[in-house]
Backbone as CSV, one residue per row, in Angstrom:
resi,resn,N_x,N_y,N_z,CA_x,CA_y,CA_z,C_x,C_y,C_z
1,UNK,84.931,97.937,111.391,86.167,97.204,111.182,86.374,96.919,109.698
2,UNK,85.320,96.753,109.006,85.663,96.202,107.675,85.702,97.906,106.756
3,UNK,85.350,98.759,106.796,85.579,99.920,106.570,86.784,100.528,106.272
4,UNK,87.611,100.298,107.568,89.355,100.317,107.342,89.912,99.453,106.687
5,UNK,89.351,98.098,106.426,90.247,96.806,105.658,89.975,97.916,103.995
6,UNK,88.905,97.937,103.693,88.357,98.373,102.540,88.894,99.488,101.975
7,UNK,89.596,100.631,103.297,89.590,101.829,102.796,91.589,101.450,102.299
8,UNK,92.038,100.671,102.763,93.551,100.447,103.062,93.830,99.862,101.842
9,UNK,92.607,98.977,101.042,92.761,97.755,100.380,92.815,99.071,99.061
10,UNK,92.044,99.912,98.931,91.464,100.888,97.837,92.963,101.759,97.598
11,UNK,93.568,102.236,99.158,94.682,102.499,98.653,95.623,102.175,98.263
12,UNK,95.871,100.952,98.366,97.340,100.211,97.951,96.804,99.668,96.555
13,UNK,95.977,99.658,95.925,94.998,99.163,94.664,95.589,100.382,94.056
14,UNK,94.879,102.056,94.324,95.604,102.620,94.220,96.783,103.034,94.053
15,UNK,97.851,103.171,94.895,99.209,103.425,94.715,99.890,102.198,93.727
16,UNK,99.233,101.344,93.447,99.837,99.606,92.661,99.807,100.440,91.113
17,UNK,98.421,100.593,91.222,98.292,101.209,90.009,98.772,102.640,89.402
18,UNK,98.744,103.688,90.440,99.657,104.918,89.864,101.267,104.199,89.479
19,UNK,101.772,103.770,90.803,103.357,103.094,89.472,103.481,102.639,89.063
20,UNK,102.399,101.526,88.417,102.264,100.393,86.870,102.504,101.747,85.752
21,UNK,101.455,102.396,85.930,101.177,103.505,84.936,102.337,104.546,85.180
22,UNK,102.964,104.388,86.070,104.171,105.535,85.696,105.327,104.887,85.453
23,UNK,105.347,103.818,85.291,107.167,103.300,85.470,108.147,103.649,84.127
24,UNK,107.457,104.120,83.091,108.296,104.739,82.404,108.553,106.176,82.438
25,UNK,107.667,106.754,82.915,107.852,108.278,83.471,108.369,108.908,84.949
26,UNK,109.329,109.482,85.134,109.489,109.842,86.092,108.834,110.685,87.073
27,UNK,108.257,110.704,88.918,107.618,111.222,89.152,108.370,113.030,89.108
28,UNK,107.183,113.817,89.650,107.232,115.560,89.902,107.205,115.453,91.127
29,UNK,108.191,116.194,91.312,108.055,116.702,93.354,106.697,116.781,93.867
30,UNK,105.574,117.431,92.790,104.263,117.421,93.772,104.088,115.977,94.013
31,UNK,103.892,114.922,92.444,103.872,113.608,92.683,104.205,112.886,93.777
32,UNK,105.338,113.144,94.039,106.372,112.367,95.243,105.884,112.629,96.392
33,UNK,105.765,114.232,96.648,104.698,114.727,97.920,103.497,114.009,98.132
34,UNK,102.656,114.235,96.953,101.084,113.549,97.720,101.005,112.043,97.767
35,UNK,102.246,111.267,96.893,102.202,109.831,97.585,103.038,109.949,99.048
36,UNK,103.642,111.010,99.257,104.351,110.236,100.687,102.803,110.673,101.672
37,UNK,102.040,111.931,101.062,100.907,112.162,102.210,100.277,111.348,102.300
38,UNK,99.651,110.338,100.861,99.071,109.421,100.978,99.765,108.024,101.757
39,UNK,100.654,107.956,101.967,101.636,107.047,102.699,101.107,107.207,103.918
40,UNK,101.710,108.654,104.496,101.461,108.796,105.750,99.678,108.597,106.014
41,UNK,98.838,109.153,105.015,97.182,108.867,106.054,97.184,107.511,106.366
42,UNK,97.929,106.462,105.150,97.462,105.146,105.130,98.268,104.560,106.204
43,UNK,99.134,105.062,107.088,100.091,104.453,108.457,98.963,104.952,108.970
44,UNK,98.619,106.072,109.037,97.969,106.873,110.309,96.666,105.864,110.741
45,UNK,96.093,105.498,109.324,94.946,104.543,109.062,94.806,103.421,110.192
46,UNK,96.198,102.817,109.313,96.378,101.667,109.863,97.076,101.555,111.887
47,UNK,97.612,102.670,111.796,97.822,102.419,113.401,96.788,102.618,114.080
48,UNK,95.399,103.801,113.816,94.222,103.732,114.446,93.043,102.894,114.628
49,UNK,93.794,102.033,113.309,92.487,100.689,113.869,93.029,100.265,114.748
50,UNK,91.651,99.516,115.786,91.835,98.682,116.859,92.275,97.390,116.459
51,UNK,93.246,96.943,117.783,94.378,95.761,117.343,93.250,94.617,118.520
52,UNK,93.538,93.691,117.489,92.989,92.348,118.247,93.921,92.117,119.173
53,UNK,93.415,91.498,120.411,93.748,90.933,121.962,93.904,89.384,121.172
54,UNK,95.647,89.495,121.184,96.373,87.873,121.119,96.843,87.301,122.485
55,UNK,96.472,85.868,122.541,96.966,85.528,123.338,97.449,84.024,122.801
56,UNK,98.317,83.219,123.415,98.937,82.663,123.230,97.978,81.116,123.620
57,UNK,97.874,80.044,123.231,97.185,78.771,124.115,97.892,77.586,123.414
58,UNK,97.922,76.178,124.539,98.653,74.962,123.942,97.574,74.196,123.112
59,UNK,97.894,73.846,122.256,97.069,72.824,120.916,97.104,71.740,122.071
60,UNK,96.404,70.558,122.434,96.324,69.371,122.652,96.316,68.214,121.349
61,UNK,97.113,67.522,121.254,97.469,67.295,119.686,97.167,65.838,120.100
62,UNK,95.815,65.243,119.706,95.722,63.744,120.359,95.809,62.584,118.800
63,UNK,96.607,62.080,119.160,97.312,61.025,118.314,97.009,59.800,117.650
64,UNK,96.940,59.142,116.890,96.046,57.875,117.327,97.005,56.991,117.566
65,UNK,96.523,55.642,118.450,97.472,55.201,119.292,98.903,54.316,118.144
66,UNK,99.474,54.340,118.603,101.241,53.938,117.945,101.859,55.019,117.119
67,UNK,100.979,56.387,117.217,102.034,56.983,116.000,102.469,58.352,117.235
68,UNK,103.036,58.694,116.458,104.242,60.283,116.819,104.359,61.208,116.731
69,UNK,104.009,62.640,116.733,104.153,63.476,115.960,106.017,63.447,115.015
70,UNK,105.521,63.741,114.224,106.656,63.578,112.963,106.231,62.728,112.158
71,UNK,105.738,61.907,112.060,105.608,60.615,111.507,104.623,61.251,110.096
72,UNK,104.708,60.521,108.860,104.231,60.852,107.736,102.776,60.658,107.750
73,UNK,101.602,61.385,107.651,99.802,61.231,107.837,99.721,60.155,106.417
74,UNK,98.620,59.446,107.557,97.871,58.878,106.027,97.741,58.626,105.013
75,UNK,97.358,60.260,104.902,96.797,60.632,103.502,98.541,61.006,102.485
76,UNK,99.515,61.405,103.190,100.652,61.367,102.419,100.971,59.290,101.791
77,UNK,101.295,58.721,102.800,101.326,57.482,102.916,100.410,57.038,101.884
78,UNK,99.220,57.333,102.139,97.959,56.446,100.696,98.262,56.942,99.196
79,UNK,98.518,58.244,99.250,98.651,59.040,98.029,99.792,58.560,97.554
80,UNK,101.214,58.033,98.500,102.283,57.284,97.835,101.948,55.889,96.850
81,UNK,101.482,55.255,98.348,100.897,54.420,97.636,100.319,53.784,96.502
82,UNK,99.435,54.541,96.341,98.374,54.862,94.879,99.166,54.945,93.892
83,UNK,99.705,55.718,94.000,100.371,56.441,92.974,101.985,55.326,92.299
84,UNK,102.165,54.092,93.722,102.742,53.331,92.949,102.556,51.966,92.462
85,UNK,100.951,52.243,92.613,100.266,51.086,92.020,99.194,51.260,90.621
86,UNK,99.685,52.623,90.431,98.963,52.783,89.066,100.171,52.019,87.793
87,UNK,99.664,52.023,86.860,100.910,51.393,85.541,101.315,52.543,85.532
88,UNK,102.689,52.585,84.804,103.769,53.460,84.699,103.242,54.354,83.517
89,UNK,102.402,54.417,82.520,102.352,54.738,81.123,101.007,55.637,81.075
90,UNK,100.452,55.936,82.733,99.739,57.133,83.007,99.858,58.090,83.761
C-alpha cells in the first residue's frame, strides 16, 4: 500500500517539476505525448490501488450537562477572556 502512495507522490514531484522548469519554454509534441502517457500510467496507478471499505457511523456527542451543541467551547470562551484581561499596551 505505501508503495503506490510513494510511487504517485514521485510522479506528481515529478511532473511539478518538469513545468516549473519549462514555463518559459514551450512543450514538443513528443513532450506533450509522454506527459499525457505519464498521466495515463499515473490514473491507471491510481485506479488499481485497492479502495478502502467506507462506511458511514453516528458520533455520540456527550455534552456536559447545561450546554448545546452550538454553543462556544471553553477554551474559545477562556482565550476571550484572557485576552481581555491582559493591559492593552501588550
Amino acid at each position: 500500500m505505501l508503495i503506490p502512495k510513494l510511487l504517485i507522490g514521485l510522479a506528481l514531484v515529478t511532473m511539478a517539476h518538469q513545468s516549473h522548469a519549462q514555463i518559459s519554454s514551450p512543450l514538443t509534441p513528443t513532450e506533450i505525448e509522454a506527459r499525457a502517457q505519464a498521466a495515463d500510467r499515473l490514473k491507471a496507478l491510481v485506479e488499481s490501488s485497492p479502495h478502502l471499505p467506507l462506511a458511514q457511523h453516528d458520533l455520540p456527542v456527550r455534552l456536559p450537562e447545561g450546554q448545546e451543541l452550538g454553543q462556544v467551547s471553553w477554551i474559545t470562551r477562556d482565550s476571550i477572556e484572557h485576552r481581555a484581561a491582559q493591559p492593552a499596551h501588550l
